[in-house]
C-alpha positions, 0 to 999 in steps of 0.5 A: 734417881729415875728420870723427870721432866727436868734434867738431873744436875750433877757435879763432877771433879776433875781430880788429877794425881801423879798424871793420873784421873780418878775415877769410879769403874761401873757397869751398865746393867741396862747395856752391858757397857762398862765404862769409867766417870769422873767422882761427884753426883747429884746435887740435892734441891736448894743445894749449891754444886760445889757444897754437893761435890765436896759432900759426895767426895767425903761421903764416896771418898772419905777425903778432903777436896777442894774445887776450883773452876767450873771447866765444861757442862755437859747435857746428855739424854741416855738409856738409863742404868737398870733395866727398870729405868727410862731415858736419863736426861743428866745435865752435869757441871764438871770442875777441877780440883784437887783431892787429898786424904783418899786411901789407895789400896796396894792394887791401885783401887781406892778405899770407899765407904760405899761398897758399890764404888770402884774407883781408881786412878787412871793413867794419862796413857789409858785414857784415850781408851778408855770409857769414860763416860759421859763421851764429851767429858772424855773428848774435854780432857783429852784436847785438855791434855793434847793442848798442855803437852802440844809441843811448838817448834818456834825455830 
């Protein structure tokens, strides 16, 4: 969707499995940028956000899902994707969840309706590293992560 005077609205899931996130591998083609984002997309007009990610997870998934609360909201203007594109102004709404039904494949990929999809689970380990994108999602999560696991010497 190109870019309009107003912010797109995306919804987004945070679908743990197993101390893994899923998540869709893509490639910027406008950067050269690999990076990795969280499953959901564009909520269409007069659609609400949790009916709009329980709808791309079936359709991008083929799998059940159910989402709970609304965790962070993220605001980001960037390149775009395509070398056609202008700037991007994306605001996205991003809950937890909980996914069932996906099909992983014996490589650890997820079996997708939609042939230009490349999700996979990535582990807690390989997240610091990673690209996730959009950048402050990613810094969501792991202070997440670090505040799950912080451990307290109360001797």
């Amino acid at each position: 969707m190109p870019s309009s005077s107003r912010p797109d609205l995306i919804a987004r899931a945070i679908l743990w499995k197993d101390d893994a996130l899923l998540v869709n591998a893509n490639h910027n083609a406008k950067t050269g940028d690999d990076y990795v984002a969280l499953p959901g997309g564009h909520v269409d007009s007069g659609e609400h956000c949790v009916e709009a990610l329980k709808r791309e997870i079936e359709e991008e998934l083929a799998a059940k899902c159910e989402i709970g609360d609304l965790q962070f909201v993220s605001e980001n203007v960037y390149a775009g994707r395509r070398a056609s594109e202008s700037r991007r102004h994306e605001l996205t709404l991003v809950f937890a969840g909980t996914i069932s039904g996906e099909q992983t494949r014996d490589d650890g990929t997820i079996a997708s309706p939609e042939k230009d999809k490349n999700f996979r689970w990535l582990s807690r380990a390989e997240l610091a590293d990673a690209n996730l994108l959009p950048a402050d999602i990613k810094a969501f999560l792991l202070g997440a992560i670090e505040e799950r696991y912080r451990f307290s010497d109360t001797r």
